[in-house]
gemmi code that builds the backbone of each chain (N, CA, C; Angstrom):
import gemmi

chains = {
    "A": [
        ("UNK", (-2.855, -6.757, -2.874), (-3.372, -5.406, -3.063), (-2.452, -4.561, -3.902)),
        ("UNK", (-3.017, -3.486, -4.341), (-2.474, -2.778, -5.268), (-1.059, -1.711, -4.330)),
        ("UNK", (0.035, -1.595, -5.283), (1.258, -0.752, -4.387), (1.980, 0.110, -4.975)),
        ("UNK", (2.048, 0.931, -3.929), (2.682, 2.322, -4.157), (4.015, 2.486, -3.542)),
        ("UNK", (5.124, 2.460, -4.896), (6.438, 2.800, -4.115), (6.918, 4.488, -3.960)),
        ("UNK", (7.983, 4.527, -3.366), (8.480, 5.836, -2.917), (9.625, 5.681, -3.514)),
        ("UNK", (10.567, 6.957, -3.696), (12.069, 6.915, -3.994), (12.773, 8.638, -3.453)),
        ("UNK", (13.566, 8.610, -2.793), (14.355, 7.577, -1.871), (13.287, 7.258, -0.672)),
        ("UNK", (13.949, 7.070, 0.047), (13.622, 6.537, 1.412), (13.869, 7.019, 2.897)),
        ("UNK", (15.090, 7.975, 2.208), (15.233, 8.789, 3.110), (16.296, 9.950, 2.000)),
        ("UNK", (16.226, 10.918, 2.378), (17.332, 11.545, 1.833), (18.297, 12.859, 3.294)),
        ("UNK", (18.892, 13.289, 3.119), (19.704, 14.091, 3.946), (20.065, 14.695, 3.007)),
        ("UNK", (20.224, 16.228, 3.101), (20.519, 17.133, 2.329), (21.049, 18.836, 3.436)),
        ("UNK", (21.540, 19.529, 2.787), (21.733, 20.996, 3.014), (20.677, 21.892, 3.041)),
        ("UNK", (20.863, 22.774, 3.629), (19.815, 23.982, 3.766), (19.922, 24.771, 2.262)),
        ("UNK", (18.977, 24.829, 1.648), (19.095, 25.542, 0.256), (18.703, 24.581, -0.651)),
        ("UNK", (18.997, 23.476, -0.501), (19.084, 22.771, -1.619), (17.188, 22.340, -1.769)),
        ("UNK", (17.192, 21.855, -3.245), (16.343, 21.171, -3.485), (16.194, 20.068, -3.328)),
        ("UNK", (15.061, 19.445, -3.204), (15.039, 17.531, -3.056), (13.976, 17.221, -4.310)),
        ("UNK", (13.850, 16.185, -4.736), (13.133, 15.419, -5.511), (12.217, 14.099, -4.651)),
        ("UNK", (10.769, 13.865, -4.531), (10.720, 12.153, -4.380), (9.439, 12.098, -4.724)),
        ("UNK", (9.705, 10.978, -5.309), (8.580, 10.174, -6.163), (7.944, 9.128, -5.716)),
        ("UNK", (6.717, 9.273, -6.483), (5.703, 8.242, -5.809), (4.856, 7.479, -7.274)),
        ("UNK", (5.130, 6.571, -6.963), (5.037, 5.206, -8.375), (3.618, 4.050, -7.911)),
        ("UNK", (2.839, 4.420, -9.086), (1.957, 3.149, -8.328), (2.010, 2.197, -9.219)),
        ("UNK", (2.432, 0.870, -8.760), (3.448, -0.103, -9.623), (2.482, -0.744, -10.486)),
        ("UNK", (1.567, -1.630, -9.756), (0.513, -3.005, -10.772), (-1.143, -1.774, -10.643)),
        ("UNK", (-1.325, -0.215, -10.913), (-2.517, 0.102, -11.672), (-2.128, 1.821, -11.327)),
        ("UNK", (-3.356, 2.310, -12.512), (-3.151, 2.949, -13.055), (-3.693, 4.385, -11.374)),
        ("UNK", (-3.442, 5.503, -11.884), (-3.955, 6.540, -11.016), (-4.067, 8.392, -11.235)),
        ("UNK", (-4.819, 7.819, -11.869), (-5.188, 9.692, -11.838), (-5.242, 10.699, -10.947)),
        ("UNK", (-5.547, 10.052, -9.871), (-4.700, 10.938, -8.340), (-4.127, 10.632, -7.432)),
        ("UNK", (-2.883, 11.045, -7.126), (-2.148, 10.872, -6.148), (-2.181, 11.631, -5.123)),
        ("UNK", (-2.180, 11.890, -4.139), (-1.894, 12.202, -2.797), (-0.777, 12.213, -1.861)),
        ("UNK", (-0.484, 13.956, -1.371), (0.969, 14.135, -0.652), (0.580, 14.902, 0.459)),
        ("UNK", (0.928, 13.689, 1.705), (1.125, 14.126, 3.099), (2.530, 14.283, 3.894)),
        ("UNK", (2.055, 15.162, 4.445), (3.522, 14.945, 5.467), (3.013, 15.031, 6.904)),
        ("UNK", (4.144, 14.016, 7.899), (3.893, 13.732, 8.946), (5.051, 14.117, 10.413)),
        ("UNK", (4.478, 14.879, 11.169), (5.491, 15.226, 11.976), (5.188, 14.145, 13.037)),
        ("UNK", (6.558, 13.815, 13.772), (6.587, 13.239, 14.571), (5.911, 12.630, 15.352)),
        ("UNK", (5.312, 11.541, 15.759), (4.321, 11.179, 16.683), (2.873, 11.700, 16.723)),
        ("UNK", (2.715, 12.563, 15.180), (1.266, 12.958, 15.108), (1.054, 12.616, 14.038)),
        ("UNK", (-0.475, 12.982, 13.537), (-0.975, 12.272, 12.382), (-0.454, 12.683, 10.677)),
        ("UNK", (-1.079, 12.247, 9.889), (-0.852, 12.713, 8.394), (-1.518, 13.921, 7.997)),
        ("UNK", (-1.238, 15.200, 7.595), (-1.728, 16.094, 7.138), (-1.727, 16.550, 5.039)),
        ("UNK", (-2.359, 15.780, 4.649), (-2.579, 16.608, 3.052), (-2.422, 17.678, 3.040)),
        ("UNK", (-1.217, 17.786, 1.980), (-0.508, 18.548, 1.537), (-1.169, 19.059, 0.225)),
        ("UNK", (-1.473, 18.656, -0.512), (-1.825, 18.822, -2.298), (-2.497, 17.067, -2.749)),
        ("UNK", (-3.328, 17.582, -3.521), (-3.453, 16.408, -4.651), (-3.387, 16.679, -5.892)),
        ("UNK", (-2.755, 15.728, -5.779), (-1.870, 16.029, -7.614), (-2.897, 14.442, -8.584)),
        ("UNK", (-2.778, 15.500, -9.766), (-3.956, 15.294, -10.653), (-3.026, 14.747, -12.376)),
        ("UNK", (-2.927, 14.368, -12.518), (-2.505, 13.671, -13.902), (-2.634, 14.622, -15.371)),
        ("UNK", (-1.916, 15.215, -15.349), (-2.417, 15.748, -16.586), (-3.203, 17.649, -16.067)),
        ("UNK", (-2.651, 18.167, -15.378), (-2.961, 18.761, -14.429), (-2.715, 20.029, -13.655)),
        ("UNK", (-2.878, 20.992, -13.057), (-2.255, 21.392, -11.654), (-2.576, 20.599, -10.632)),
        ("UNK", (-1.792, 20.575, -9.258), (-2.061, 19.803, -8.155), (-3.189, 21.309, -7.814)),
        ("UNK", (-4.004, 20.538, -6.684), (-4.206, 20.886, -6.143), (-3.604, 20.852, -4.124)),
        ("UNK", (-3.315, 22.491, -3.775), (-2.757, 22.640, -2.842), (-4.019, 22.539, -1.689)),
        ("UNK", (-3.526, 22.150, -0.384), (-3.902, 22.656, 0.958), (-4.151, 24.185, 1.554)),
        ("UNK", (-4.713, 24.792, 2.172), (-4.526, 25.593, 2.826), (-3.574, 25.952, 3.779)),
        ("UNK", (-2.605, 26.859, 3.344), (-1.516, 27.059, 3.625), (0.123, 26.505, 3.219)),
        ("UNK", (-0.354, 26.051, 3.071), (0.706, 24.932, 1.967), (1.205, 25.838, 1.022)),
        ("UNK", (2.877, 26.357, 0.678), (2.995, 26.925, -0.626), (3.377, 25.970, -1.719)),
        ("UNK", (2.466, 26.221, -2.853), (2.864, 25.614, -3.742), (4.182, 25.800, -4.579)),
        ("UNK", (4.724, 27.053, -4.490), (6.225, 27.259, -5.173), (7.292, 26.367, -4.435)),
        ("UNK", (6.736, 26.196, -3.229), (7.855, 25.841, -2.021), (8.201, 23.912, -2.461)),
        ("UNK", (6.593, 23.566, -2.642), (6.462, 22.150, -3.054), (5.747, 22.133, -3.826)),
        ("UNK", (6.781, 21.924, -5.141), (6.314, 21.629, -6.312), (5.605, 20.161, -6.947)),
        ("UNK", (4.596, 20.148, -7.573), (4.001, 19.084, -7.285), (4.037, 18.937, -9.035)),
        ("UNK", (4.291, 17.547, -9.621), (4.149, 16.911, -10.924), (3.565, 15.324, -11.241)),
        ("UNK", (2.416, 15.429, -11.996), (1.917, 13.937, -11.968), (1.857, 13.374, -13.558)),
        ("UNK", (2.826, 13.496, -14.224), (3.371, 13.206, -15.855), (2.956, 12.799, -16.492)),
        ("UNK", (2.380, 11.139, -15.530), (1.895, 10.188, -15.786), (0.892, 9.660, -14.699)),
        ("UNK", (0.275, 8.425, -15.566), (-1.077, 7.669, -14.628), (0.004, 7.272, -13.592)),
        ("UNK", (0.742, 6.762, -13.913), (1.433, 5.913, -12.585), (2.872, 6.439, -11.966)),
        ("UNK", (2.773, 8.596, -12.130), (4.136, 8.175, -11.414), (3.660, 10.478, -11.333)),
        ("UNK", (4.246, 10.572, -9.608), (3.880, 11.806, -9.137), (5.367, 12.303, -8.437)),
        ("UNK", (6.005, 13.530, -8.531), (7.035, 14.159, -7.967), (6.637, 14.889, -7.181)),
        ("UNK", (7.300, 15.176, -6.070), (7.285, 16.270, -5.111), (8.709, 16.444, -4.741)),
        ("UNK", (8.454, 18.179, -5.273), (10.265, 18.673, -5.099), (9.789, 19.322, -3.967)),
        ("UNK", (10.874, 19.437, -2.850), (11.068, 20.439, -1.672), (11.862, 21.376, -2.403)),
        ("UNK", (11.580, 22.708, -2.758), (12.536, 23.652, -2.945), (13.185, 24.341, -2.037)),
        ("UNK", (14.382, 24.576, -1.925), (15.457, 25.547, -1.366), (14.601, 24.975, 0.675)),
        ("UNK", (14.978, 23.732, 0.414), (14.580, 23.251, 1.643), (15.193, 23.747, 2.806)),
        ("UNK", (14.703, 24.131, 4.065), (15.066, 24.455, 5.139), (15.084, 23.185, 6.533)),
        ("UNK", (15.234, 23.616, 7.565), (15.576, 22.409, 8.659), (13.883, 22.132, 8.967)),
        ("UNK", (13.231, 23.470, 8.955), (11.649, 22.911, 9.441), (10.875, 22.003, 8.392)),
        ("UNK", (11.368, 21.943, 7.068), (10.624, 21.284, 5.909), (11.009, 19.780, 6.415)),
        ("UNK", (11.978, 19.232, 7.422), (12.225, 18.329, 7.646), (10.910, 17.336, 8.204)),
        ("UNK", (10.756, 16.467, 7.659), (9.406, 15.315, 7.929), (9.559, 14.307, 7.365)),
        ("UNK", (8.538, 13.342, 7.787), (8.191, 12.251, 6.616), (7.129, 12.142, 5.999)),
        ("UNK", (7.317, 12.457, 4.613), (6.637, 12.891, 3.671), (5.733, 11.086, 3.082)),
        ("UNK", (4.809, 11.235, 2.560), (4.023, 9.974, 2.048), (2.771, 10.003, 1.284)),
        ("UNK", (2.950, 9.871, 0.315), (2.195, 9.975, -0.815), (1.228, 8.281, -1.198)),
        ("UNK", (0.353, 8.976, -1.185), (-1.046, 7.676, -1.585), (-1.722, 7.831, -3.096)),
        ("UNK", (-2.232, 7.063, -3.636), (-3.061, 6.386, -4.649), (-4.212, 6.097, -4.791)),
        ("UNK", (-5.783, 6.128, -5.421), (-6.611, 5.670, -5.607), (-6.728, 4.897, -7.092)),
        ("UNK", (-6.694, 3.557, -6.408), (-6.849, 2.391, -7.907), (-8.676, 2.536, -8.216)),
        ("UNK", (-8.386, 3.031, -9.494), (-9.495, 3.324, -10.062), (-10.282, 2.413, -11.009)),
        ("UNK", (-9.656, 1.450, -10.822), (-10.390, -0.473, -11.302), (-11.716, -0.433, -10.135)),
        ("UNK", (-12.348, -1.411, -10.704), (-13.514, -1.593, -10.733), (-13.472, -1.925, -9.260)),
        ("UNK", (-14.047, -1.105, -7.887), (-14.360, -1.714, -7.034), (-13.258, -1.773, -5.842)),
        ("UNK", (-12.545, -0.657, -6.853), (-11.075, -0.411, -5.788), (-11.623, 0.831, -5.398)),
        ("UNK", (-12.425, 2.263, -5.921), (-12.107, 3.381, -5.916), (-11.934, 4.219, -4.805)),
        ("UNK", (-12.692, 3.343, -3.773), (-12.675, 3.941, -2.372), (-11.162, 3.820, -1.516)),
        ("UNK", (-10.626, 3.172, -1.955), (-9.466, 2.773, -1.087), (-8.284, 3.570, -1.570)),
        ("UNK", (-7.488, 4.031, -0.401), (-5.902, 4.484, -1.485), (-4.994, 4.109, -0.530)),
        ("UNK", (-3.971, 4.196, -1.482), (-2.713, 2.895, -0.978), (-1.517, 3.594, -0.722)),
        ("UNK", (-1.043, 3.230, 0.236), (-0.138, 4.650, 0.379), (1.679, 3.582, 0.356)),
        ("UNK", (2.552, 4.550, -0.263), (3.783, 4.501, -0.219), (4.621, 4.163, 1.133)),
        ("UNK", (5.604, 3.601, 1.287), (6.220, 3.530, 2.372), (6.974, 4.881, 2.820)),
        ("UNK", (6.689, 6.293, 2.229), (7.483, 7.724, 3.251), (8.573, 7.258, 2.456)),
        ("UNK", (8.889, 8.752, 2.650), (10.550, 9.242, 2.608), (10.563, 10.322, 3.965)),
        ("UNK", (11.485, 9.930, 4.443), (12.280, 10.650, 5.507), (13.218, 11.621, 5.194)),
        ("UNK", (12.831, 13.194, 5.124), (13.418, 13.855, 4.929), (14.360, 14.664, 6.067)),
        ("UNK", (15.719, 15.041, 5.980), (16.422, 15.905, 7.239), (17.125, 16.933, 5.965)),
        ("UNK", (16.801, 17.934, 6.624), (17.429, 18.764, 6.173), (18.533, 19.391, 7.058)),
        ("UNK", (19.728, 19.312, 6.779), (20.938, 19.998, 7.752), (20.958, 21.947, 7.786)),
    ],
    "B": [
        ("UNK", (-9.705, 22.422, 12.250), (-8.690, 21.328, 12.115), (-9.444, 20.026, 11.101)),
        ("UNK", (-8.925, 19.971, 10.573), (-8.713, 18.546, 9.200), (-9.055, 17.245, 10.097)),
        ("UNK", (-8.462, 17.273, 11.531), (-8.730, 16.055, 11.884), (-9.652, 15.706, 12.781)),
        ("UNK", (-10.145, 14.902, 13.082), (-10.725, 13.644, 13.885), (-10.323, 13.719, 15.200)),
        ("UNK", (-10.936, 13.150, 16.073), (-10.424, 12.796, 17.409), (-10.558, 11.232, 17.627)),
        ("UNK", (-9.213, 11.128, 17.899), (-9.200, 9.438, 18.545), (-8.911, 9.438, 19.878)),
        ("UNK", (-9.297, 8.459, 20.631), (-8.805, 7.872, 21.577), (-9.044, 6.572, 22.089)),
        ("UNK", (-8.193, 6.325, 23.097), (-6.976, 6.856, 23.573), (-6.200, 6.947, 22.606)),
        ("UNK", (-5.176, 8.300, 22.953), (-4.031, 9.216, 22.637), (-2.857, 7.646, 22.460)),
        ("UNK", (-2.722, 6.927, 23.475), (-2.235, 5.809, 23.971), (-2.567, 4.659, 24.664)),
        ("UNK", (-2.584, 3.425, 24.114), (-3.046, 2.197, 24.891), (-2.109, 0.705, 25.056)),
        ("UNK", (-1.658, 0.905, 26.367), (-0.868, -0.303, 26.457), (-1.655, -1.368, 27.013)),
        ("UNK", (-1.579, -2.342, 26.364), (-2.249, -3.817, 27.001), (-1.506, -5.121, 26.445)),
        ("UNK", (-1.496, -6.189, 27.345), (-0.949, -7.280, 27.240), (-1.445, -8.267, 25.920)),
        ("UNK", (-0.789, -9.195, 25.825), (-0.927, -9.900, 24.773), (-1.742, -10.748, 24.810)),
        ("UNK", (-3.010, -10.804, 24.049), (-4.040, -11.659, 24.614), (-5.094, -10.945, 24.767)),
        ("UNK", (-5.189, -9.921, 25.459), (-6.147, -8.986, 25.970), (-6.515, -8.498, 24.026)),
        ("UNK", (-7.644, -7.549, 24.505), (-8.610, -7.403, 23.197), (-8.255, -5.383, 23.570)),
        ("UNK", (-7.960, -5.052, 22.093), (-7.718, -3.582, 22.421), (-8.797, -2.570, 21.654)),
        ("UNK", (-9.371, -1.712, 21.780), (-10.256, -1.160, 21.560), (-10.179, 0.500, 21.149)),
        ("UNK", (-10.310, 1.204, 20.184), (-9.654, 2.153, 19.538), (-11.074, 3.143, 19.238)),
        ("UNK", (-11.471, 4.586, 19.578), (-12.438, 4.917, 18.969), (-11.555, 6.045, 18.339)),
        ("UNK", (-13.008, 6.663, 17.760), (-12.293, 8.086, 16.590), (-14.033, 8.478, 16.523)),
        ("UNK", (-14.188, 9.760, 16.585), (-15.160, 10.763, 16.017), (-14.604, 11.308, 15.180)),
        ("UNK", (-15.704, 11.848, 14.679), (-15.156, 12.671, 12.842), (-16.776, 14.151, 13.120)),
        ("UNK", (-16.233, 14.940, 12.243), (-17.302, 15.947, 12.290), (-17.994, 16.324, 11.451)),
        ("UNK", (-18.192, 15.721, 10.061), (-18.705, 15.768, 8.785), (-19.208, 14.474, 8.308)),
        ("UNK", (-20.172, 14.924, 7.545), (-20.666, 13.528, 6.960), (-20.043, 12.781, 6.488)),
        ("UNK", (-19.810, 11.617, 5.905), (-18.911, 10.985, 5.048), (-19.694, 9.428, 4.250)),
        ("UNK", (-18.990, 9.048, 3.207), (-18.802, 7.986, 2.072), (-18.910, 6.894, 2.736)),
        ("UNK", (-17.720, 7.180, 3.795), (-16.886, 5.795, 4.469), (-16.277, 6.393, 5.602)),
        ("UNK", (-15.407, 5.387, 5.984), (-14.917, 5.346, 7.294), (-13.365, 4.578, 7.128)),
        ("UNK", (-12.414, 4.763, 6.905), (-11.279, 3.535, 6.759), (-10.890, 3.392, 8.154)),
        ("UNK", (-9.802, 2.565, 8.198), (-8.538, 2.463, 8.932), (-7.492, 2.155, 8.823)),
        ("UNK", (-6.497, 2.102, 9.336), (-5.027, 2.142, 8.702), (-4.186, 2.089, 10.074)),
        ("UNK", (-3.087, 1.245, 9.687), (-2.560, 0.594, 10.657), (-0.948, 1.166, 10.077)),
        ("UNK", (-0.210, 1.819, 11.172), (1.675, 2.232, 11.088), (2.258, 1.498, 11.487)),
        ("UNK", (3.526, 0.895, 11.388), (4.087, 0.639, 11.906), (5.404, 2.234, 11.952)),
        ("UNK", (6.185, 1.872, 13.289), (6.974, 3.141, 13.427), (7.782, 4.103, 12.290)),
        ("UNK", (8.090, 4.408, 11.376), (8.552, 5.428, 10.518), (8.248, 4.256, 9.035)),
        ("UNK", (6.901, 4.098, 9.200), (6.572, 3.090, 7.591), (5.230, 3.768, 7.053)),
        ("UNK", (5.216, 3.708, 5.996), (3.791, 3.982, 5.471), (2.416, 3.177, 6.251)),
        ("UNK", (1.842, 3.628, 5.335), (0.141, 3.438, 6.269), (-0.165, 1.978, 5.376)),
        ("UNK", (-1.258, 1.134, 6.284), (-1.393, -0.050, 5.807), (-2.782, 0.049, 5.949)),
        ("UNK", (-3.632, -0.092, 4.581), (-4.980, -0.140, 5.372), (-5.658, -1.743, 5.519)),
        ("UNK", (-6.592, -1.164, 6.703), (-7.088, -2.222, 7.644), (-8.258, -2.778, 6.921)),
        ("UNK", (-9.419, -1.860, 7.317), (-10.739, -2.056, 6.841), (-11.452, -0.956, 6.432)),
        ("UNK", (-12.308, -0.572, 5.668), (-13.215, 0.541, 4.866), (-14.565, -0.223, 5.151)),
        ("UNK", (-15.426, 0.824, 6.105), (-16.890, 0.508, 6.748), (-17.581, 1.748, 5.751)),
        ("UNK", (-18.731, 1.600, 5.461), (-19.272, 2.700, 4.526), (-20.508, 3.163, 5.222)),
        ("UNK", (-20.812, 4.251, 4.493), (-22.164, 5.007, 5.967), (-23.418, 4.269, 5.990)),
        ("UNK", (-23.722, 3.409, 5.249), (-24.931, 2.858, 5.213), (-24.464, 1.425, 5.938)),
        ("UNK", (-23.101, 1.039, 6.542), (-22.901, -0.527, 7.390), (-22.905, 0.296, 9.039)),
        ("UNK", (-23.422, -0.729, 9.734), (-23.244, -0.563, 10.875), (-21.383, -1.567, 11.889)),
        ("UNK", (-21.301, -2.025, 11.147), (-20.294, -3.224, 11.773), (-19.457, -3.995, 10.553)),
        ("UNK", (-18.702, -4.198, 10.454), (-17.832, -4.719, 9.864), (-16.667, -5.878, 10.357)),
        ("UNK", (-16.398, -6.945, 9.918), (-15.392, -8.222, 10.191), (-14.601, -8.005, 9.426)),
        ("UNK", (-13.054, -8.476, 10.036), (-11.875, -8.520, 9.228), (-11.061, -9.437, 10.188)),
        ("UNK", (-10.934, -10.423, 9.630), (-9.903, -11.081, 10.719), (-10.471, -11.160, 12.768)),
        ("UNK", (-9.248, -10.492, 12.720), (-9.390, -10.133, 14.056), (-9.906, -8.703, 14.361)),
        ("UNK", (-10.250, -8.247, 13.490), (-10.259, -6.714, 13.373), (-12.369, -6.790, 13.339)),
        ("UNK", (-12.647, -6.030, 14.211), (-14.157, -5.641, 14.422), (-14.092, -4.339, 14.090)),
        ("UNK", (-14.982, -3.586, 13.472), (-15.319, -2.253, 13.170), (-17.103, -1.783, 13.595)),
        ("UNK", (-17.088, -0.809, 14.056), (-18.269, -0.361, 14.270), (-18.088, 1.076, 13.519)),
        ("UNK", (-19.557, 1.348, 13.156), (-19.885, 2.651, 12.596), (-21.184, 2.887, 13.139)),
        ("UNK", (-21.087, 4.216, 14.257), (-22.616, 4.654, 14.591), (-22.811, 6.392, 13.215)),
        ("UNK", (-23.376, 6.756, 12.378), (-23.123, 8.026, 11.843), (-23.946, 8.826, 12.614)),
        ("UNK", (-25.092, 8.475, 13.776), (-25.489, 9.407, 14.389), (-24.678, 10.221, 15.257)),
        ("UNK", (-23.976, 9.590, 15.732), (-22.866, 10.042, 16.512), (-21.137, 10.272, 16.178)),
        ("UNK", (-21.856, 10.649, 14.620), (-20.421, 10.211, 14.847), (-19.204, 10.075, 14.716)),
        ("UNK", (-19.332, 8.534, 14.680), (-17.896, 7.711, 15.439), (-17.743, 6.293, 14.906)),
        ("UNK", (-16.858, 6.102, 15.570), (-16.319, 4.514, 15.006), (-15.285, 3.993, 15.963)),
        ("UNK", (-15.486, 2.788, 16.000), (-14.433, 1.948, 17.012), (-14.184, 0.861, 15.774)),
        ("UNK", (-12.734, 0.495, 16.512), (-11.634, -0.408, 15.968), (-11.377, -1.183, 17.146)),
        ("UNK", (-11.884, -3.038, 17.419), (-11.738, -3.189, 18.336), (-10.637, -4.817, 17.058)),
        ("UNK", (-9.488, -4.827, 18.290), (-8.617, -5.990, 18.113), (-8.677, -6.463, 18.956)),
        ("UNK", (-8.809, -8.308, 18.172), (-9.346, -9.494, 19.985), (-8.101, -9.813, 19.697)),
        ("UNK", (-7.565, -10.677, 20.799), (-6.290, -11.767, 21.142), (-5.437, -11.075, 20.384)),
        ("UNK", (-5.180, -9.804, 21.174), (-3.900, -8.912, 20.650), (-2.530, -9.932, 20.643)),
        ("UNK", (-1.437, -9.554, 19.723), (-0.483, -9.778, 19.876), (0.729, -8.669, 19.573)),
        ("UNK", (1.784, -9.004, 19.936), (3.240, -8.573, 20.174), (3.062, -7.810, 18.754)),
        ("UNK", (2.642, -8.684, 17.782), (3.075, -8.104, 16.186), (1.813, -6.687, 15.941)),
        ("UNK", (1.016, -6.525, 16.712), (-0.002, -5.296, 16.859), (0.760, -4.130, 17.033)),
        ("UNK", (1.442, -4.444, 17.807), (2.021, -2.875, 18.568), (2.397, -1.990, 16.659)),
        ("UNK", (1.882, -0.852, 16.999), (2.012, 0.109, 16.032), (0.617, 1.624, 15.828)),
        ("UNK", (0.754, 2.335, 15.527), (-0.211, 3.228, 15.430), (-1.416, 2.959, 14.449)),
        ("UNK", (-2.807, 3.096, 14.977), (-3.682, 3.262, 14.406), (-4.250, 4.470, 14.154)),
        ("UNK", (-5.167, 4.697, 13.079), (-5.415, 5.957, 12.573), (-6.827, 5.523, 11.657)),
        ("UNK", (-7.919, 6.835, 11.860), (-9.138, 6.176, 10.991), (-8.917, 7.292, 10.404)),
        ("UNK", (-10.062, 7.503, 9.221), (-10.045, 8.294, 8.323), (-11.105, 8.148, 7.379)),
        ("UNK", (-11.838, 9.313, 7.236), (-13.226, 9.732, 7.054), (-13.052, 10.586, 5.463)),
        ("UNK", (-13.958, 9.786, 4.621), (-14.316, 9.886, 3.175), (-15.285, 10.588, 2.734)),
        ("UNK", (-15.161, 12.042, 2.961), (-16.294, 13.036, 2.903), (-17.342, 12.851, 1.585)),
        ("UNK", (-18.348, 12.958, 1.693), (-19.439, 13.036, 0.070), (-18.738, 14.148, -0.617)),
        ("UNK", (-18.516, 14.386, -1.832), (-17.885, 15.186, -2.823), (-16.576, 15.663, -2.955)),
        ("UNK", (-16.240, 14.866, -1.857), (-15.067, 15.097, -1.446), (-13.722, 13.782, -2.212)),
        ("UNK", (-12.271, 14.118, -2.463), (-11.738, 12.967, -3.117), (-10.257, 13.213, -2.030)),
        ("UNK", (-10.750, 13.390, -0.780), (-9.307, 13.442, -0.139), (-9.789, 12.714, 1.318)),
        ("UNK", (-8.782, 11.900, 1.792), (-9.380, 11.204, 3.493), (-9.290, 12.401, 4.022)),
        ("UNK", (-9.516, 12.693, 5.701), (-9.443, 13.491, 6.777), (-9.039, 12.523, 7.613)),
        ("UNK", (-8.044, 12.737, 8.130), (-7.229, 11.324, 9.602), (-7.449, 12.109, 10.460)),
        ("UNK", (-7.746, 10.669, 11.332), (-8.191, 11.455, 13.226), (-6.080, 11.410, 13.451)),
        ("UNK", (-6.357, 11.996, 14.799), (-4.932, 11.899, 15.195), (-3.948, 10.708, 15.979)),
        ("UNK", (-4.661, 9.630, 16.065), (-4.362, 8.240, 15.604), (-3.996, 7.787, 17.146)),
        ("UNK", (-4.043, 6.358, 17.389), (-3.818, 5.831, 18.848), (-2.304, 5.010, 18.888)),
        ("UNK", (-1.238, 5.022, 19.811), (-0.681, 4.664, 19.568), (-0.828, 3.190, 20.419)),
        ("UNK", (-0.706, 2.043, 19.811), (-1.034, 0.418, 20.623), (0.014, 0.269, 21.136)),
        ("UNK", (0.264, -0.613, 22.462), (1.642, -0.728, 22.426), (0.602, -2.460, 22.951)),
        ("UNK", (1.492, -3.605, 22.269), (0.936, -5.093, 23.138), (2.387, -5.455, 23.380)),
        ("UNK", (1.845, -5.335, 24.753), (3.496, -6.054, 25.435), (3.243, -7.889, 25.970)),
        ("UNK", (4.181, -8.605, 25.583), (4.348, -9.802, 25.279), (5.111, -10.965, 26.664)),
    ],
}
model = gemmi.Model(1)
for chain_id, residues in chains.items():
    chain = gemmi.Chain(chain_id)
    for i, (resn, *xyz) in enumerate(residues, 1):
        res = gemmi.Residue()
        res.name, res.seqid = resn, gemmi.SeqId(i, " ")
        for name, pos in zip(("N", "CA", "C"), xyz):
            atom = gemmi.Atom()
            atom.name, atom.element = name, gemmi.Element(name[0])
            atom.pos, atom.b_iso = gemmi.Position(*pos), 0.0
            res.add_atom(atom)
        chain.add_residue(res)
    model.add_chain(chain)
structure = gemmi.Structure()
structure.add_model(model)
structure.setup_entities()
């Protein structure tokens, strides 16, 4: 099946700072990507879908200045945490729809990044 | 709320035994997926039932789709040890290009 990597995997950072992580969909192409984040022991909540060529589109309630969303390319989407705080702390996970013939329904999701913010 | 209702919240059963997973959704939908966690890993999907199937095969993996009601069950026969992990369905609205996840069951198959 078609796959979606993440980078990092986890990061640890300071209060203030910014983070970067990316989401790569390796063997096909994707005009939309998809960014959830997941608190603890509960489910995935969409965050934005980010669009190729684009603005993302945000969630309700979700700030978009806060998480900046970039999709450059068919096969590769950023999500910065800006001036991250301890509650932005989650695991974040971004998905894919392979848009080949007969894939379109399905999306493939990244293995998370684990974010802590100190 | 965005999501679904699953249950059970939690289901422990032995290895061998057959485990059984439902989820309601509150909107029409495309499809129906599922998707299988393991503890702090991305989502793995299972099977995609669409509104016009009633039932679906995968392995060990049975799927039902009633849309009058609905709902959907995820039933796993001759569970094993390597099951244990969270399940989660997720509903493919018409015009819609984003899932909606129920709030997912956690399996535990003890061995």
């Amino acid at each position: 099946g078609a796959v979606v990597s993440q980078h990092p995997s986890r990061v640890i950072c300071k209060s203030g700072t910014s983070v970067k992580i990316e989401c790569r969909s390796l063997d096909f192409q994707a005009t939309t990507m998809f960014w959830y984040r997941q608190f603890p022991k509960q489910s995935l909540m969409l965050m934005a879908t980010s669009n190729e060529g684009s603005k993302a589109t945000y969630e309700q309630g979700v700030e978009k200045d806060k998480f900046l969303i970039n999709h450059a390319s068919l096969t590769l989407s950023t999500l910065t945490v800006t001036s991250a705080h301890p509650e932005d702390s989650s695991f974040y996970i971004c998905s894919a729809r392979d848009l080949g013939t007969g894939h379109q329904d399905t999306q493939y999701f990244g293995p998370g990044t684990r974010l802590t913010v100190l | 709320s965005q999501q679904g209702e699953e249950d059970p919240q939690a289901l422990s059963i032995q290895e061998g035994e057959n485990a059984t997973m439902n989820c309601s959704y509150k909107t029409s939908i495309n499809n129906l997926q599922w998707y299988r966690q393991n503890s702090g890993r991305g989502l793995v999907h299972l099977i995609l039932i669409r509104s016009n199937e009633r039932e679906k095969h995968s392995g060990r993996l049975r799927v039902t789709l009633d849309t009058s009601k609905k709902s959907s069950s995820l039933l796993i026969t001759a569970s094993r040890a390597a099951d244990t992990a969270s399940y989660f369905c997720a509903t493919d609205p018409p015009g819609g290009n984003k899932l909606v996840f129920g709030a997912g069951t956690i399996l535990r198959v003890k061995s």
